[in-house]
Biotite code that builds the C-alpha atoms (Angstrom):
import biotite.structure as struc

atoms = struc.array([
    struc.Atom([0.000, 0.000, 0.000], chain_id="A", res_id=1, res_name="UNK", atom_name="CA", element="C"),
    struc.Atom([2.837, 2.649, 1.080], chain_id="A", res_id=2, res_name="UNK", atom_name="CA", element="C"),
    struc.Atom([4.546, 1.745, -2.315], chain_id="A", res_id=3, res_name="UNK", atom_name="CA", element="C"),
    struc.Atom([1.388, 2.350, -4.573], chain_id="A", res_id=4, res_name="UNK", atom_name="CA", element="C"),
    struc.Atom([0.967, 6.239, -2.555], chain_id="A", res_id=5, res_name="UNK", atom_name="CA", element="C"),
    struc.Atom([4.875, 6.380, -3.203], chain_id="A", res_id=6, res_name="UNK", atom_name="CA", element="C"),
    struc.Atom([3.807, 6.678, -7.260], chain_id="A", res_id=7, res_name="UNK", atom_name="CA", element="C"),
    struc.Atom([1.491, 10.002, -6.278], chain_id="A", res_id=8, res_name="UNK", atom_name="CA", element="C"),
    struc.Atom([3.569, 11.629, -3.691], chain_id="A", res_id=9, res_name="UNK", atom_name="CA", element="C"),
    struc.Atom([7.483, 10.670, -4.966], chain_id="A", res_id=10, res_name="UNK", atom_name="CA", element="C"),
    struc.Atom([7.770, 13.128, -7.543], chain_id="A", res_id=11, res_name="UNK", atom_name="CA", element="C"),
    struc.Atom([10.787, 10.455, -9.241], chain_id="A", res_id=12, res_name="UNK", atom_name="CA", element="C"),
    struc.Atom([8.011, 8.581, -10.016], chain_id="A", res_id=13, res_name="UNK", atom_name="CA", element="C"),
    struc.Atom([6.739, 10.548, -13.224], chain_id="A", res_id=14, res_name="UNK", atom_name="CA", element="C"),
    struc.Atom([8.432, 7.961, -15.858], chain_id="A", res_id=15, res_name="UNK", atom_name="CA", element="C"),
    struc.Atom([5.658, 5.100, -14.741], chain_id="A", res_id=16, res_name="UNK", atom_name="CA", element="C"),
    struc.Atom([3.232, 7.685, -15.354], chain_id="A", res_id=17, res_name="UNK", atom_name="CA", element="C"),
    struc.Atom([5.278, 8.702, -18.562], chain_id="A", res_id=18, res_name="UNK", atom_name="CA", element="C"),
    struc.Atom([5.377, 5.263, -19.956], chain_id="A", res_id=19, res_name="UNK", atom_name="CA", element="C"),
    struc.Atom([1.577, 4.040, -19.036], chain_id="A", res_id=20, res_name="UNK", atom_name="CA", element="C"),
    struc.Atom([0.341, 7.276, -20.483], chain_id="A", res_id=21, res_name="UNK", atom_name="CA", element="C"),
    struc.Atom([2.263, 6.563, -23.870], chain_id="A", res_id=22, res_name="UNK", atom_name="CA", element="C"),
    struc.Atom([0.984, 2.944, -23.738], chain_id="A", res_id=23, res_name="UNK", atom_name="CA", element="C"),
    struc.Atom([-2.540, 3.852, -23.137], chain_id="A", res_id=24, res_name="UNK", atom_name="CA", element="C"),
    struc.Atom([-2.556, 6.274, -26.363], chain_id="A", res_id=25, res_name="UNK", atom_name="CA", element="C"),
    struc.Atom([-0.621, 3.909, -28.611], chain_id="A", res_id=26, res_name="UNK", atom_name="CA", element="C"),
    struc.Atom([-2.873, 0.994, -28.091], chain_id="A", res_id=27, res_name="UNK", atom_name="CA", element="C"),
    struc.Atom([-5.773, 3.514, -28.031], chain_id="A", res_id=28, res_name="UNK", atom_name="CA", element="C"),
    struc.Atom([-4.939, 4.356, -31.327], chain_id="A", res_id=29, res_name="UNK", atom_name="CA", element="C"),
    struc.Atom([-4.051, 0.953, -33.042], chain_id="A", res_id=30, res_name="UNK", atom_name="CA", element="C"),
    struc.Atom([-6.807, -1.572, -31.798], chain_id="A", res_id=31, res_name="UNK", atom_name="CA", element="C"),
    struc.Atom([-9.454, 0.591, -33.292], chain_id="A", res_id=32, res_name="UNK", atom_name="CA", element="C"),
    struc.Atom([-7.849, 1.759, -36.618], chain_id="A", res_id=33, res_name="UNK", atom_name="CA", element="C"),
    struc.Atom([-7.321, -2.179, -37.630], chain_id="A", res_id=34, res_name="UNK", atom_name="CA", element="C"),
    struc.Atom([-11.682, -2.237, -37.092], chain_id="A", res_id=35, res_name="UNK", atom_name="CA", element="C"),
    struc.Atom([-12.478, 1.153, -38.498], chain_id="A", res_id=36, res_name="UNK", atom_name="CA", element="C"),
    struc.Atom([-14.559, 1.465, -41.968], chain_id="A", res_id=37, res_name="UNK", atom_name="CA", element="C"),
    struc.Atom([-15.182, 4.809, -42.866], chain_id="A", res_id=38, res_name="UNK", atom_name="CA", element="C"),
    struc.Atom([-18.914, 6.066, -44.216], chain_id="A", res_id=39, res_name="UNK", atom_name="CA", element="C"),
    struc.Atom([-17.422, 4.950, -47.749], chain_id="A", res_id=40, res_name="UNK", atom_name="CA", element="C"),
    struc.Atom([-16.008, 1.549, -46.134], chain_id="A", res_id=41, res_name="UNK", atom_name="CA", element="C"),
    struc.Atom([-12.893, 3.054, -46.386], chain_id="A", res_id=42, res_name="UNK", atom_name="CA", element="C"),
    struc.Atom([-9.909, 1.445, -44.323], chain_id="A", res_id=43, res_name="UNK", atom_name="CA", element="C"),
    struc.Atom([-8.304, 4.184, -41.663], chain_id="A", res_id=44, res_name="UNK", atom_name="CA", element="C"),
    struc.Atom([-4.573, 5.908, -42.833], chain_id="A", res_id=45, res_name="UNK", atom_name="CA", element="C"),
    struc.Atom([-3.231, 8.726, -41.059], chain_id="A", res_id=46, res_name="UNK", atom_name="CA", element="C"),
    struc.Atom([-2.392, 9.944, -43.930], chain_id="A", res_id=47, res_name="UNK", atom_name="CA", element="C"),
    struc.Atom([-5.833, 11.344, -45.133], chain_id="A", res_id=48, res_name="UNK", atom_name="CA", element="C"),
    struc.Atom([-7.821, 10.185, -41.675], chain_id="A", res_id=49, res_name="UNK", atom_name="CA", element="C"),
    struc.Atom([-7.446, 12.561, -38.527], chain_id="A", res_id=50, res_name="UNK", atom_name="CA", element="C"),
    struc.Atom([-6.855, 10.890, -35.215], chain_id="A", res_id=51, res_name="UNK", atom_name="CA", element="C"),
    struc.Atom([-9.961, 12.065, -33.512], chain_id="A", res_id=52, res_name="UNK", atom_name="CA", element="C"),
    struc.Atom([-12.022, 10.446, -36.789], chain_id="A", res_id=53, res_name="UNK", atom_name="CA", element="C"),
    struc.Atom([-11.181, 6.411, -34.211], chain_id="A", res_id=54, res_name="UNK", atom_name="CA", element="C"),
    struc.Atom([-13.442, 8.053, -31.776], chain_id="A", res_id=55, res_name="UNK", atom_name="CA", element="C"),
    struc.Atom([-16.298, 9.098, -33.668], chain_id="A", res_id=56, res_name="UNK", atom_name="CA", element="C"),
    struc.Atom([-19.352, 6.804, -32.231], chain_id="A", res_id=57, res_name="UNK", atom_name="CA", element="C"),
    struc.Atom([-21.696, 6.791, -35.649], chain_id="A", res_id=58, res_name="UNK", atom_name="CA", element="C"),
    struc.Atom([-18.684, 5.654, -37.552], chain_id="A", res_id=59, res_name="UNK", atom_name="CA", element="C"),
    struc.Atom([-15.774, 3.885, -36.001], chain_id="A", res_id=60, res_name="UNK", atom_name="CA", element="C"),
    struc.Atom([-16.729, 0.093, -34.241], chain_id="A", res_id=61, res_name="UNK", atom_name="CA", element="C"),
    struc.Atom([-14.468, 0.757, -31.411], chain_id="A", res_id=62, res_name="UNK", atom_name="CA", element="C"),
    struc.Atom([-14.776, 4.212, -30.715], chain_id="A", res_id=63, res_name="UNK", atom_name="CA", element="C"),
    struc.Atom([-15.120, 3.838, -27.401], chain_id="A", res_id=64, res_name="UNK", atom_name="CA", element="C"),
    struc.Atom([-11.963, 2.420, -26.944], chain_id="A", res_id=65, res_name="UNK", atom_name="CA", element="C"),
    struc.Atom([-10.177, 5.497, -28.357], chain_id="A", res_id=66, res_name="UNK", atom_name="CA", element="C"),
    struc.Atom([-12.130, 7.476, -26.239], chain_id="A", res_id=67, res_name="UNK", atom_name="CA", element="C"),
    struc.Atom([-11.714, 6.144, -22.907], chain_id="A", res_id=68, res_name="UNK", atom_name="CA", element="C"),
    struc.Atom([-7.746, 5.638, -23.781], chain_id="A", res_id=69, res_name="UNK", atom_name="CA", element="C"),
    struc.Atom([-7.800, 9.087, -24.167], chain_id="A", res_id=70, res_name="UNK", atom_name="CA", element="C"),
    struc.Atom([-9.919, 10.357, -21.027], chain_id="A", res_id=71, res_name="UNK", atom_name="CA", element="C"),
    struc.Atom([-7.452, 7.671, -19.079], chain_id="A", res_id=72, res_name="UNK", atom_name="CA", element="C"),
    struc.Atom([-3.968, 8.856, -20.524], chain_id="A", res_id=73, res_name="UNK", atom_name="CA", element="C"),
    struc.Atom([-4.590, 12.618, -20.108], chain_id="A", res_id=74, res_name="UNK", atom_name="CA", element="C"),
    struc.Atom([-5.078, 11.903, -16.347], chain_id="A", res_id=75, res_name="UNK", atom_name="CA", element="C"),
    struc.Atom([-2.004, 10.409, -16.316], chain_id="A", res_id=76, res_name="UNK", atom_name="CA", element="C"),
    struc.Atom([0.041, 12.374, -18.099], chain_id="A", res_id=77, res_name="UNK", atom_name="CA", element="C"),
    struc.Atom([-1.248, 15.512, -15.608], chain_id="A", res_id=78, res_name="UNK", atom_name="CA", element="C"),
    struc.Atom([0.686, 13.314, -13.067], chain_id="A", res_id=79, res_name="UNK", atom_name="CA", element="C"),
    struc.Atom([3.582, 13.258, -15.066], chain_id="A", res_id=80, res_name="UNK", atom_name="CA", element="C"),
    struc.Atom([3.541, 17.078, -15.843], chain_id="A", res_id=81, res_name="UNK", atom_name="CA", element="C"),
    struc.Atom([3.467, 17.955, -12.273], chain_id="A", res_id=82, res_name="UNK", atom_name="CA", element="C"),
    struc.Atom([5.691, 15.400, -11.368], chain_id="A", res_id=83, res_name="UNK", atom_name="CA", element="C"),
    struc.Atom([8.208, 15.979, -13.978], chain_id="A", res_id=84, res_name="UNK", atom_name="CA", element="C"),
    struc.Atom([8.096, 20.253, -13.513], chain_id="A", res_id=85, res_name="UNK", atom_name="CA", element="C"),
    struc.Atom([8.798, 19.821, -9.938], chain_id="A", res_id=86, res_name="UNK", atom_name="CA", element="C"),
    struc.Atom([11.731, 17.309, -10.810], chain_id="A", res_id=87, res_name="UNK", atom_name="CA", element="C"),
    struc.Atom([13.271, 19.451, -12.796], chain_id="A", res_id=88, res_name="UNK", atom_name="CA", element="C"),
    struc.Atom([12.548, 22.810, -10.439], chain_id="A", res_id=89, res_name="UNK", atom_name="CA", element="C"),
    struc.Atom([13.376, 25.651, -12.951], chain_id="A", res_id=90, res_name="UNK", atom_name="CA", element="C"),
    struc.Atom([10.584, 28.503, -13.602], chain_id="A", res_id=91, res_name="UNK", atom_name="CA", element="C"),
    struc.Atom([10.306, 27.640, -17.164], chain_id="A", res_id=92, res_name="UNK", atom_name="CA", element="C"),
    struc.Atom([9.917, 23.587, -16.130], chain_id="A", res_id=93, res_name="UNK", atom_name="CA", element="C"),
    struc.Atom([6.950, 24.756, -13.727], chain_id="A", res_id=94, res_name="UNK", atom_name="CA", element="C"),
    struc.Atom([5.608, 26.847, -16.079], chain_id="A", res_id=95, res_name="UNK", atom_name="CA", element="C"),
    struc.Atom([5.578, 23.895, -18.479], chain_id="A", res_id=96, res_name="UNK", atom_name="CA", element="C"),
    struc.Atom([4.334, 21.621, -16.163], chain_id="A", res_id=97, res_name="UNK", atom_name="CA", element="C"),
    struc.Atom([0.946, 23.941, -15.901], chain_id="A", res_id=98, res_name="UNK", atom_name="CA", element="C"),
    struc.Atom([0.605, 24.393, -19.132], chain_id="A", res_id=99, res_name="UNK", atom_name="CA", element="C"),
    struc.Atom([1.107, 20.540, -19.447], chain_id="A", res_id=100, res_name="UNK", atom_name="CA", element="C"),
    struc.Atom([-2.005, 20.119, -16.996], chain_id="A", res_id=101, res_name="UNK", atom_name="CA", element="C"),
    struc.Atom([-4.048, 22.132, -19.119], chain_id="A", res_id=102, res_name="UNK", atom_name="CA", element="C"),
    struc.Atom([-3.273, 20.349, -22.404], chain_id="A", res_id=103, res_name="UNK", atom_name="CA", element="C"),
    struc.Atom([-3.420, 16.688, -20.780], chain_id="A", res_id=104, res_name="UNK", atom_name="CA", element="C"),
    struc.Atom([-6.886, 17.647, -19.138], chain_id="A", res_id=105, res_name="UNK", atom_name="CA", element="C"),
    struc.Atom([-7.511, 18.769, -22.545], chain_id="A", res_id=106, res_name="UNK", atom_name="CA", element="C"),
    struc.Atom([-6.563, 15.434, -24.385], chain_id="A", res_id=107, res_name="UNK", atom_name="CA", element="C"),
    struc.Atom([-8.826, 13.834, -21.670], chain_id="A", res_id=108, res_name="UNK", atom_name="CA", element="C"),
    struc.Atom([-11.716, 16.301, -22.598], chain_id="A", res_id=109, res_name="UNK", atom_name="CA", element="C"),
    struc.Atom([-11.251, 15.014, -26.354], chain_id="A", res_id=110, res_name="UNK", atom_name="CA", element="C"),
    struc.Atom([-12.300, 11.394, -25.698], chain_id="A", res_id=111, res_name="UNK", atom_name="CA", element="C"),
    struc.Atom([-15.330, 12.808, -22.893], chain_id="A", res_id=112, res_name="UNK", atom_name="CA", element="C"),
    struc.Atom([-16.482, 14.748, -26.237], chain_id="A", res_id=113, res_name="UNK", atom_name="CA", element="C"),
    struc.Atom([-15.888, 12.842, -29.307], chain_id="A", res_id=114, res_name="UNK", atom_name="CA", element="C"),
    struc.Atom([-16.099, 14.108, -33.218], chain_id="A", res_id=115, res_name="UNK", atom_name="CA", element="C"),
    struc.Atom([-19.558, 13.337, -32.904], chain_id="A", res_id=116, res_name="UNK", atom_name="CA", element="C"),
    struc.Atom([-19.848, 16.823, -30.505], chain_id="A", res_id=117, res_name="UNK", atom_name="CA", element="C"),
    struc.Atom([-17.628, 18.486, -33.028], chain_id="A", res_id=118, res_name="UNK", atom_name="CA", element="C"),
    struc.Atom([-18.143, 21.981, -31.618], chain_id="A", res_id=119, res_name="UNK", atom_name="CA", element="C"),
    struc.Atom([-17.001, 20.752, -27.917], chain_id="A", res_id=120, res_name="UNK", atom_name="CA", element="C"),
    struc.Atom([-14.394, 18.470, -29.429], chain_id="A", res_id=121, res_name="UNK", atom_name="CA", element="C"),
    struc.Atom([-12.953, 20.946, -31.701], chain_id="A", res_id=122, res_name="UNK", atom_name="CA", element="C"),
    struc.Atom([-12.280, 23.084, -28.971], chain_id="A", res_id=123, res_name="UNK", atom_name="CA", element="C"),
    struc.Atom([-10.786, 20.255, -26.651], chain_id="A", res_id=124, res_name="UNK", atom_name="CA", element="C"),
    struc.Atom([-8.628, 19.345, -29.607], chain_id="A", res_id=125, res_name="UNK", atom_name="CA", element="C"),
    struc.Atom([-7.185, 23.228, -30.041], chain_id="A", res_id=126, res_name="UNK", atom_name="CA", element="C"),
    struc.Atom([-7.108, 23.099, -26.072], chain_id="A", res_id=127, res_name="UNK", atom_name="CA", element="C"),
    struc.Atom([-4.865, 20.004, -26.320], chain_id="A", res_id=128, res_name="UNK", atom_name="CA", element="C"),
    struc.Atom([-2.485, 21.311, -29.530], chain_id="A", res_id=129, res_name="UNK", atom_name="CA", element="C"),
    struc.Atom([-1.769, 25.162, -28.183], chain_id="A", res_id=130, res_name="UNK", atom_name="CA", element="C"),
    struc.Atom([-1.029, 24.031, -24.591], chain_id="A", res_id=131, res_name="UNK", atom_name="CA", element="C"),
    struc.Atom([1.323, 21.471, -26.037], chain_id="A", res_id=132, res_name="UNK", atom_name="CA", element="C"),
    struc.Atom([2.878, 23.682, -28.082], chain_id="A", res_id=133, res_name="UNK", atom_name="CA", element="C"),
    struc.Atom([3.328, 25.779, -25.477], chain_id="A", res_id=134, res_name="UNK", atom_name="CA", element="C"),
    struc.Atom([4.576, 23.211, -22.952], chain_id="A", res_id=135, res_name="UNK", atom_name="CA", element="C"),
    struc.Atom([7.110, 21.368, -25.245], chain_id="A", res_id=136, res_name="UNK", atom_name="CA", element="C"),
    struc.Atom([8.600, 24.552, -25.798], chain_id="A", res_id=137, res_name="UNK", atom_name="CA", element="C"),
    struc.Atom([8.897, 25.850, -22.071], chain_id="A", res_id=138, res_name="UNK", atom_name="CA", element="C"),
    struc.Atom([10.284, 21.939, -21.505], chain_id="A", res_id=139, res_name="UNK", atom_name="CA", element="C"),
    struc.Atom([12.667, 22.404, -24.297], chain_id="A", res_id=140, res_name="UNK", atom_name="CA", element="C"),
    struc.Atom([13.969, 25.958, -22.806], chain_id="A", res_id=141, res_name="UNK", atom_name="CA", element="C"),
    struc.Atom([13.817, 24.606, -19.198], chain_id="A", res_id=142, res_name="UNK", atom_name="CA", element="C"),
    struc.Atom([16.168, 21.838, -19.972], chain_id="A", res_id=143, res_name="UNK", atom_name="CA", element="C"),
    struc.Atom([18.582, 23.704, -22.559], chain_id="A", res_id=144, res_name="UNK", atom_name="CA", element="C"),
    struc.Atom([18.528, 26.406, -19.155], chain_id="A", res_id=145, res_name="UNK", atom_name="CA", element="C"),
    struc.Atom([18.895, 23.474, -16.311], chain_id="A", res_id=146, res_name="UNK", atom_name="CA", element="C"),
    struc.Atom([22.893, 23.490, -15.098], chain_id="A", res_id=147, res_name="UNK", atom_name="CA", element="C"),
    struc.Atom([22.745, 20.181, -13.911], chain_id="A", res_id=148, res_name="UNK", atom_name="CA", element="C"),
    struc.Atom([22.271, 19.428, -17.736], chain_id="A", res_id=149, res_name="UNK", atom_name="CA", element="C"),
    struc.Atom([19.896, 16.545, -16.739], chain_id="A", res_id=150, res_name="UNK", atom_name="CA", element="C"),
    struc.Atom([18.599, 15.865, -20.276], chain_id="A", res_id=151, res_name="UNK", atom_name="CA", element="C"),
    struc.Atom([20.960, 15.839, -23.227], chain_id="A", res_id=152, res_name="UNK", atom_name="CA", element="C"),
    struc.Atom([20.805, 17.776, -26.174], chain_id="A", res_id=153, res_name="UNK", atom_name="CA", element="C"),
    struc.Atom([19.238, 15.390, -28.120], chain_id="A", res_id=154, res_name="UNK", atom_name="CA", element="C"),
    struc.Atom([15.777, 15.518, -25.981], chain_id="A", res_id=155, res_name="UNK", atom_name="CA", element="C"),
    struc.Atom([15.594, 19.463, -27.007], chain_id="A", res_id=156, res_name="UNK", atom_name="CA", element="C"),
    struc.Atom([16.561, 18.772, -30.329], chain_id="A", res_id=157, res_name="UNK", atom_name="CA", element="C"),
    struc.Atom([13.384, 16.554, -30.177], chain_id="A", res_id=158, res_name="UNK", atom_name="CA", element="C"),
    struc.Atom([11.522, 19.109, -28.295], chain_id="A", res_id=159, res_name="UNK", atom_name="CA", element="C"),
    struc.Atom([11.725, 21.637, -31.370], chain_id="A", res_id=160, res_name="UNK", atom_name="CA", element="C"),
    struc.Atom([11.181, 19.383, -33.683], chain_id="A", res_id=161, res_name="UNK", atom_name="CA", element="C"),
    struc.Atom([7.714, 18.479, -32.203], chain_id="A", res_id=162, res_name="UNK", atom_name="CA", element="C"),
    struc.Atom([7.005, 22.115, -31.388], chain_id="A", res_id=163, res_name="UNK", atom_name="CA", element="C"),
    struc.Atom([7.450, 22.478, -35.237], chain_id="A", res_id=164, res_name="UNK", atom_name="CA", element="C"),
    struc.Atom([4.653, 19.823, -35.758], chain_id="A", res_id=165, res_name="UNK", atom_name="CA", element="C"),
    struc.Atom([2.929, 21.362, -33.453], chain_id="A", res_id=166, res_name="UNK", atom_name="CA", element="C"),
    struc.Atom([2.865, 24.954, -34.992], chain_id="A", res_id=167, res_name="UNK", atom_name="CA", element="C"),
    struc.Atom([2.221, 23.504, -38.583], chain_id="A", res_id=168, res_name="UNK", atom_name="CA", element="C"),
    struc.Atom([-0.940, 22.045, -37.372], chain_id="A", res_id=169, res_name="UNK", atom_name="CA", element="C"),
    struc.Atom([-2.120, 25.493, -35.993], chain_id="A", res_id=170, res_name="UNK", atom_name="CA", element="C"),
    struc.Atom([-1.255, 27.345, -38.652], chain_id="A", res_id=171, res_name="UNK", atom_name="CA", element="C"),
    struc.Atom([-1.600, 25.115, -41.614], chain_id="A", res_id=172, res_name="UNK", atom_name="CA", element="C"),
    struc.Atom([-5.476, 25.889, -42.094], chain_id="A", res_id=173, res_name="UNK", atom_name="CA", element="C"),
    struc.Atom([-4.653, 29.314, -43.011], chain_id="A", res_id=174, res_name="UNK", atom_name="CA", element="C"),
    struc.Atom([-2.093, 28.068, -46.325], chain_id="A", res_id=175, res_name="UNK", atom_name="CA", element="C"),
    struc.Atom([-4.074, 25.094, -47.684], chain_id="A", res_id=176, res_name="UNK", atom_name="CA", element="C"),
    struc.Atom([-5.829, 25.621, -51.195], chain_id="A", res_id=177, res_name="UNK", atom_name="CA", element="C"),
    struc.Atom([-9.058, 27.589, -50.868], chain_id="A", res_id=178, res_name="UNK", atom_name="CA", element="C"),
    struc.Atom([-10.052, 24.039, -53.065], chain_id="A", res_id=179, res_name="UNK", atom_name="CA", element="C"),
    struc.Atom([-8.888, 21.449, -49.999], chain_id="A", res_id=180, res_name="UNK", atom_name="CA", element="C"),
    struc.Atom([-11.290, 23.771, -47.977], chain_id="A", res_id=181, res_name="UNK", atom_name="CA", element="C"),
    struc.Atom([-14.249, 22.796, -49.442], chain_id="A", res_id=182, res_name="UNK", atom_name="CA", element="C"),
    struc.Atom([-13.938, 19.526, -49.488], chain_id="A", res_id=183, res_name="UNK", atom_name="CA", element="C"),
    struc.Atom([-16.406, 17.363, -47.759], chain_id="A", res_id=184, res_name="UNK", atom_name="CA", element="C"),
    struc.Atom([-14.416, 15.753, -44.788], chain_id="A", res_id=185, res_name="UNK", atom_name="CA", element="C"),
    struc.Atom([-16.633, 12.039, -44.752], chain_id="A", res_id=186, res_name="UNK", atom_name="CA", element="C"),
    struc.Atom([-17.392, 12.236, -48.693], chain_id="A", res_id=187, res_name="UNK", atom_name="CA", element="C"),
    struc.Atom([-15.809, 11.202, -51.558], chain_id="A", res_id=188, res_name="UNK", atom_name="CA", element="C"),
    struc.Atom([-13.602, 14.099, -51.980], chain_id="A", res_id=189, res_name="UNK", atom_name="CA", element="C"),
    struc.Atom([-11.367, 13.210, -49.313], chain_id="A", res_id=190, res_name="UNK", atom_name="CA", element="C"),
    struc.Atom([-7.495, 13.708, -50.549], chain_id="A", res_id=191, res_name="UNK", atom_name="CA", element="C"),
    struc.Atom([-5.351, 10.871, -50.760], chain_id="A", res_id=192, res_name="UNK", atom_name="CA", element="C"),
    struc.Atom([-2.468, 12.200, -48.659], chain_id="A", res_id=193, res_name="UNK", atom_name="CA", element="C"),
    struc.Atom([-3.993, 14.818, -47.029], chain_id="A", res_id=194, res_name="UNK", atom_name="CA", element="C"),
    struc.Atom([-0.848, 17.524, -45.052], chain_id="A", res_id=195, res_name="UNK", atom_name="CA", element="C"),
    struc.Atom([-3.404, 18.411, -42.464], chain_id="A", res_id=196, res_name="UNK", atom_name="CA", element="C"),
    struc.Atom([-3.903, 14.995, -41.178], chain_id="A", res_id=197, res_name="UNK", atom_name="CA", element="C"),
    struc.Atom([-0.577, 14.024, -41.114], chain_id="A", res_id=198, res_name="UNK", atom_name="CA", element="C"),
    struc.Atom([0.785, 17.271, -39.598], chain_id="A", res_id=199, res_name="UNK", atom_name="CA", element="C"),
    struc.Atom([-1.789, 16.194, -36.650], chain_id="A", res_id=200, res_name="UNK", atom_name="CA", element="C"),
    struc.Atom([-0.231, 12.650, -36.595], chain_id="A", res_id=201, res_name="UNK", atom_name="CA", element="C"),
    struc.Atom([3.073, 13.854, -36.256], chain_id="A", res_id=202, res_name="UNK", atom_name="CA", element="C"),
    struc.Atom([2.490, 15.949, -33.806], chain_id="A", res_id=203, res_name="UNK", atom_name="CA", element="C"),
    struc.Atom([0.663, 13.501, -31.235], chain_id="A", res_id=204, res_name="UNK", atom_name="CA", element="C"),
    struc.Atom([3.373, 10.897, -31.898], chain_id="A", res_id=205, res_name="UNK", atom_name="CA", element="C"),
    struc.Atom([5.809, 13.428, -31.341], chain_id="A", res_id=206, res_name="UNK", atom_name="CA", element="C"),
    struc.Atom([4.683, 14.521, -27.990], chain_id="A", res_id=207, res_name="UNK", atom_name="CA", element="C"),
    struc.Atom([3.988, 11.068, -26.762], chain_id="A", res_id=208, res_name="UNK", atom_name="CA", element="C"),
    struc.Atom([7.530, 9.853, -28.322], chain_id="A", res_id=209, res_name="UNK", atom_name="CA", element="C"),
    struc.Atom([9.153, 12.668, -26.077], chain_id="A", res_id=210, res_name="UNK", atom_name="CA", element="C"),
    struc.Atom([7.350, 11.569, -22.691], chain_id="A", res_id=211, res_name="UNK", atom_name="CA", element="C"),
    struc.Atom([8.480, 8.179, -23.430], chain_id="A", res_id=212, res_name="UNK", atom_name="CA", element="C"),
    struc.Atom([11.856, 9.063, -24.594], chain_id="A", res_id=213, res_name="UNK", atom_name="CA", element="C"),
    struc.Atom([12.514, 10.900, -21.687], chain_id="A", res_id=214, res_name="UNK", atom_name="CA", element="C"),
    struc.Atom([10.548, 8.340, -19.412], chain_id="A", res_id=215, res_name="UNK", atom_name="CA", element="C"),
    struc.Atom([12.810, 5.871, -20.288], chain_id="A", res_id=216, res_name="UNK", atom_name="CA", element="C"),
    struc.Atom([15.953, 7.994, -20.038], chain_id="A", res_id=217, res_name="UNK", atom_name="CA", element="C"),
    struc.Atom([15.528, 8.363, -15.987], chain_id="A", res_id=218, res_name="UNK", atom_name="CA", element="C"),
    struc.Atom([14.484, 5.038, -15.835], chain_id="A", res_id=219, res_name="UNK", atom_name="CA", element="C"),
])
């Protein structure tokens, strides 16, 4: 019993958190893309399908799988935020470590209101992608700022890079083709290889790649 509070109250505990959060989305993500069929019977590729599209209730067989993964890892990774921010003990890793809380409550808040709320989800899902930006980048500047260099250089090098996924996410709506804007998201118009979508993929991967990068690292 002392050992299982240990995980909430030892603040070296954040890589078990770390590592079950990154499990939780992974599988969250895989078991229901191999069932999905789209409203064309389409199979599921990130590479014209956005992630939130496994969720969707009227469309995708294990939606609910996604969903609760989701709701599930965002709780943990708020334990790893605050965990990890007070680990590291800089300003900017606090900082982070808040804004880390608000975008995991936020990835949580995606699978409570699936695509089939768009309007809530839509604004979970922006929640989620500006507070990581935000947070990867205050991570990336607390650790290139920490003396006791406790994360190498290669962990911010991979902090950029996912705050560059991040950002071209946000801002890619504004420089597609007025053409890719009207086309009909569940019709038959839907691009092949769509940049939007996979902008999104590379993004989530990326952030949930770092946590379990640097989960593994203090392991």
């Amino acid at each position: 019993m002392d050992k299982f509070l240990q995980l909430f109250t030892d603040p070296v505990s954040f890589p078990i958190w770390g590592i079950a959060g990154t499990i939780l989305v992974i599988a969250g993500c895989i078991i229901p893309s191999l069932k999905y069929k789209g409203r064309q019977k389409q199979r599921f590729s990130p590479l014209n399908h956005f992630i939130s599209e496994l969720g969707e209730r009227k469309v995708s067989a294990y939606a609910r799988v996604f969903n609760l993964s989701l709701v599930a890892a965002g709780l943990l990774f708020v334990m790893y935020m605050i965990q990890f921010g007070f680990f590291l003990g800089t300003v900017p890793a606090v900082t982070a470590a808040a804004t880390g809380v608000f975008s995991a409550l936020a990835c949580s808040m995606v699978g409570v209101f699936p695509m089939d709320t768009r309007r809530k989800h839509d604004d979970a899902a922006m929640c989620f992608f500006n507070g990581g930006l935000v947070t990867i980048l205050l991570f990336g500047l607390s650790s290139l700022l920490d003396d006791q260099r406790r994360l190498p250089l290669i962990f911010i090098l991979f902090a950029v890079l996912v705050a560059l996924a991040f950002a071209a996410f946000i801002l890619l709506p504004a420089s597609i083709p007025k053409s890719d804007k009207k086309l009909d998201l569940f019709g038959t118009d839907r691009p092949k290889v769509w940049p939007r979508t996979i902008v999104e993929w590379l993004a989530m991967l990326g952030v949930v790649g770092w946590i379990a990068a640097v989960s593994l690292y203090f392991i």
